[in-house]
C-alpha positions as a Python dict, from the first residue, in 0.01 Angstrom:
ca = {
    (1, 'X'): (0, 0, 0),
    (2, 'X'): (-281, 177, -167),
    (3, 'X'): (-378, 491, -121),
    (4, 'X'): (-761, 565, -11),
    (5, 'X'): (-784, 901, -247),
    (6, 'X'): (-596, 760, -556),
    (7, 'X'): (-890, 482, -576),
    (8, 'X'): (-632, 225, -695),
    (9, 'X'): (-752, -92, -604),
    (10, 'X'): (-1107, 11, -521),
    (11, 'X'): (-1234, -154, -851),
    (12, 'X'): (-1064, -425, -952),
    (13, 'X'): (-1132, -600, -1304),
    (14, 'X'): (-1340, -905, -1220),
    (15, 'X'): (-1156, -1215, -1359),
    (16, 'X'): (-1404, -1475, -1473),
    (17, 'X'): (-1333, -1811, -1495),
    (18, 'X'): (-1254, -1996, -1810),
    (19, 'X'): (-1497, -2273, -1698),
    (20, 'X'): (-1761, -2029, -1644),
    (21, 'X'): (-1769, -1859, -1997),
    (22, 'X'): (-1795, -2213, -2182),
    (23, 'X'): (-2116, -2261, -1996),
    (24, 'X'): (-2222, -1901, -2069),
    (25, 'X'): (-2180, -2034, -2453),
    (26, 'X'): (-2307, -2297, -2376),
    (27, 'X'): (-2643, -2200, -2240),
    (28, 'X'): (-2627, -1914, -2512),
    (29, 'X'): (-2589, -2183, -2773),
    (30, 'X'): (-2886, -2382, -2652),
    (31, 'X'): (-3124, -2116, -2610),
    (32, 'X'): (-3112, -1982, -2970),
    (33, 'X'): (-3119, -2338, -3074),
    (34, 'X'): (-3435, -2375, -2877),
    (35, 'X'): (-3595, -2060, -3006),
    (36, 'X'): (-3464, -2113, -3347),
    (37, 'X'): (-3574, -2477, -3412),
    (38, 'X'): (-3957, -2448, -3425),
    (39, 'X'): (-3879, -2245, -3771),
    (40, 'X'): (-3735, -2563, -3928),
    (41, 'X'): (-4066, -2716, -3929),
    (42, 'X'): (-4222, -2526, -4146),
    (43, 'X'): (-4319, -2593, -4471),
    (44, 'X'): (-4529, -2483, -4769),
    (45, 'X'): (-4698, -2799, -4850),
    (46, 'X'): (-4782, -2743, -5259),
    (47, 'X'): (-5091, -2846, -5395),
    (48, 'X'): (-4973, -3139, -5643),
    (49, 'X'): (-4792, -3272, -5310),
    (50, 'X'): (-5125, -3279, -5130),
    (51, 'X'): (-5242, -3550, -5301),
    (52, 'X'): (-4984, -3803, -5189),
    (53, 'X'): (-4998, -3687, -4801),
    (54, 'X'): (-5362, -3824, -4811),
    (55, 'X'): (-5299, -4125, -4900),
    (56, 'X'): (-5389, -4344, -4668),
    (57, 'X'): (-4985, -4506, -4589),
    (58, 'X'): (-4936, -4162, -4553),
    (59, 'X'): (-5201, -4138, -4221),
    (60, 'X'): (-5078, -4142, -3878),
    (61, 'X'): (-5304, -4321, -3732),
    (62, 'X'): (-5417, -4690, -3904),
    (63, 'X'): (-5734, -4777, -3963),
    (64, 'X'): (-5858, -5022, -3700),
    (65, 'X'): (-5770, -5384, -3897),
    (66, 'X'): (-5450, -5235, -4016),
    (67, 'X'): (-5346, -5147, -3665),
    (68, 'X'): (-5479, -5520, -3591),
    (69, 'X'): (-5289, -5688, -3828),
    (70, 'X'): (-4971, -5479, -3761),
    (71, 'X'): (-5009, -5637, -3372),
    (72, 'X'): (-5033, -5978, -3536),
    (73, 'X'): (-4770, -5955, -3756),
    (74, 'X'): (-4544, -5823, -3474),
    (75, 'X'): (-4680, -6064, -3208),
    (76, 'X'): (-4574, -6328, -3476),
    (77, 'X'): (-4187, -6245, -3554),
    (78, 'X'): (-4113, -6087, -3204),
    (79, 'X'): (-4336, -6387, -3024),
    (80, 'X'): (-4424, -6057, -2769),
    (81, 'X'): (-4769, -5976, -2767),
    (82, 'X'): (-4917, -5630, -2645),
    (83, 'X'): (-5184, -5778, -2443),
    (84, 'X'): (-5440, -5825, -2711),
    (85, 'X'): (-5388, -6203, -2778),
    (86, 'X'): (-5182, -6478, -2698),
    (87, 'X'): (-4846, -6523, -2857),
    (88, 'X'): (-4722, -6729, -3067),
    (89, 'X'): (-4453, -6979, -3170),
    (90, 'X'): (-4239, -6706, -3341),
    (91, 'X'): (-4268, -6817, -3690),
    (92, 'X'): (-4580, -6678, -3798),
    (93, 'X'): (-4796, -7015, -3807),
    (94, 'X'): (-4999, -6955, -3486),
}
């Protein structure tokens, strides 16, 4: 029986699970990875390497008849059509 003035057994280590320090690392682990990927893309785009990101393969968005004829050419092999025109036969000779 413990004694009231000794204070043994007043504070008693708290035993933490094993389960609850892997998620602890686990949340630990995410967060930096969240706070530390928007570093990794950045880059120092040099000025002979300018030249080819212009370029116009290089654009994100197509010009209006390549975005056009990248909806044919996919309506064509896939025979699925995006609602811009009516499919075809599948092999291209619509």
């Amino acid at each position: 029986m413990d004694c009231p003035e000794s204070g043994a057994g007043r504070f008693r280590a708290a035993v933490v699970p094993a389960a609850v320090l892997w998620v602890r690392r686990l949340l630990t682990s995410v967060v930096l990875v969240g706070l530390v990927s928007p570093l990794w893309g950045c880059v120092v785009v040099q000025p002979w390497q300018r030249g080819r990101l212009a370029q116009r393969h290089m654009q994100v968005n197509p010009t209006e008849g390549e975005a056009y004829l990248d909806q044919h050419i996919a309506s064509s092999k896939e025979s699925a059509v995006g609602g811009t025109a009516l499919q075809g036969g599948g092999c291209g000779c619509n």
